[in-house]
C-alpha positions in Angstrom: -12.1 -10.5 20.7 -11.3 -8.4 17.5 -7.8 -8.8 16.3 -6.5 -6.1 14.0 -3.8 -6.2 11.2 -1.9 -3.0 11.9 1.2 -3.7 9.9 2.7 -5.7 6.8 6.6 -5.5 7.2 7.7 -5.1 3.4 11.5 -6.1 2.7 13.2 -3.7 0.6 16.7 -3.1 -0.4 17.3 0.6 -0.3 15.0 2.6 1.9 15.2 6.0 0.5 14.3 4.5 -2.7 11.3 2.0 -1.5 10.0 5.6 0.6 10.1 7.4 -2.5 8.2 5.1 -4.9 5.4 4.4 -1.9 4.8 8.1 -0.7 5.6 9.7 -4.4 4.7 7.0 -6.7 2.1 4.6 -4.9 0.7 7.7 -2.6 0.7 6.7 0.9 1.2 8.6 3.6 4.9 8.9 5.0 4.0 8.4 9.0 7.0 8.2 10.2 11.3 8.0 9.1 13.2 6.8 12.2 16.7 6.5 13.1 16.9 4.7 16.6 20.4 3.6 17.2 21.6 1.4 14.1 18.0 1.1 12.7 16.5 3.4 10.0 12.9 2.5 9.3 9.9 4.1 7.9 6.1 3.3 8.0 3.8 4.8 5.8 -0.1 4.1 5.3 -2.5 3.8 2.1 -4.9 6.5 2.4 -8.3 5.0 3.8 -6.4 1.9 5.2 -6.3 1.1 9.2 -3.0 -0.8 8.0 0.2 0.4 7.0 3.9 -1.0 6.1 7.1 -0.9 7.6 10.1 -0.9 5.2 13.8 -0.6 6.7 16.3 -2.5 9.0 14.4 -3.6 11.7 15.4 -7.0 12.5 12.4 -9.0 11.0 13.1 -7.5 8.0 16.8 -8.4 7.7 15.3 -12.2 8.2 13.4 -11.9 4.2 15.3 -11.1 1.1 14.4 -8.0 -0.3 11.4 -8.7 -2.9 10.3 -12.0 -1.5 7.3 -10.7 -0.1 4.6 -11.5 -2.8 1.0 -10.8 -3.3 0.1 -7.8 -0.7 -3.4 -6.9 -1.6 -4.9 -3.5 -1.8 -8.9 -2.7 -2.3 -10.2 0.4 -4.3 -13.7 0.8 -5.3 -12.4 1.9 -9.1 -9.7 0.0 -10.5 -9.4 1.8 -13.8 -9.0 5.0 -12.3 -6.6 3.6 -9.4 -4.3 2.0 -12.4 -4.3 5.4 -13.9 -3.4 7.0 -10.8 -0.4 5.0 -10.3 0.4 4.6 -14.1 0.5 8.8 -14.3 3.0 8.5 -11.3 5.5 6.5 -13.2 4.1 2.8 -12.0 4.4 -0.3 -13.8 0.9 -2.0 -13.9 -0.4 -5.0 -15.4 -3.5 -4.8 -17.2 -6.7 -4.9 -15.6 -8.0 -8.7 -15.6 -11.8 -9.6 -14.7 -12.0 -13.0 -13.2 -15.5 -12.4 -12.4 -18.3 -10.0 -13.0 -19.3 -9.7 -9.6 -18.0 -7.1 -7.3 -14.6 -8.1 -6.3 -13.7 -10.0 -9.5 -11.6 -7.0 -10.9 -7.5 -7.2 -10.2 -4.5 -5.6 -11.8 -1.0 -5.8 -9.8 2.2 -4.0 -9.5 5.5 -4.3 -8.0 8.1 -2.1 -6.3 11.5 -1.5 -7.3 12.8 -4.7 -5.4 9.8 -7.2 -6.9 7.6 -7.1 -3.5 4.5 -7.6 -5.7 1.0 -5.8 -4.8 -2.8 -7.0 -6.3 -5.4 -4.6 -6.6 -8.6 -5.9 -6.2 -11.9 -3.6 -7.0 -14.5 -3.7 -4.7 -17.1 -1.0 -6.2 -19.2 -1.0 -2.6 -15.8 0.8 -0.7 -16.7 3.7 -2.7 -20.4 3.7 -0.6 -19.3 2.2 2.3 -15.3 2.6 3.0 -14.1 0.6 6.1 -12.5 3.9 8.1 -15.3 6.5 7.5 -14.4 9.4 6.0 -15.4 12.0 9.2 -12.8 9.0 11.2 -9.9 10.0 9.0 -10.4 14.0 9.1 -10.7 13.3 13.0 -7.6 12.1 12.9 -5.9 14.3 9.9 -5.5 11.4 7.4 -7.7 13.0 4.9 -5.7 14.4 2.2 -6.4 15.5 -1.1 -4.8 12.9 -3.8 
């Protein structure tokens, strides 16, 4: 049986500022804001990722202080360029570290506004071979241009 990780709930403190800094700063997709009753949540998606976060007030999340989740880990196939990215966008970023000169050895991190820390590992074969196929994510209208 496959078992999928769909999503990472993310505790944040103020959700109109956590939205901004992932969709405008960080660059995932907004999928959805909700309001259902009492609850205001939002999810949003790295592009090329079959998983996505959930920042907001649903009741797992009131159950973690805001900036205690640590360590989240995002893949790109270029880490320079993906530090850059984020750097240009107004993102605090350590410096790239090598631990190893094999593929996969590259990391730099980041946090958001609330210390919920992030690694970025490098993985140069994504760039060949991403997980969700590029044709998948038009299918479904993920593609976007960065």
């Amino acid at each position: 049986m496959d078992w999928t990780l769909e999503v990472v709930i993310v505790p944040v403190s103020d959700l109109d500022r956590s939205i901004a800094f992932y969709r405008d700063q960080v660059g995932f997709d907004l999928d959805h804001d909700t309001h259902a009753g009492e609850m205001h949540f939002a999810q949003l998606t790295p592009r090329g990722s079959g998983c996505s976060i959930v920042i907001g007030s649903l009741p797992s999340q009131q159950e973690m202080a805001p900036g205690s989740l640590k360590g989240i880990q995002l893949v790109v196939s270029d880490a320079a360029a993906a530090r850059d990215e984020l750097t240009s966008r107004g993102v605090e970023c350590s410096e790239i570290t090598v631990f190893d000169e094999r593929d996969g050895g590259t990391f730099f991190g980041f946090a958001d506004p609330d210390g919920n820390s992030w690694a970025v590992q490098q993985i140069k074969a994504r760039g060949d071979r991403p997980l969700i196929p590029v044709e998948a994510r038009q299918r479904f209208g993920a593609e976007q241009e960065l």
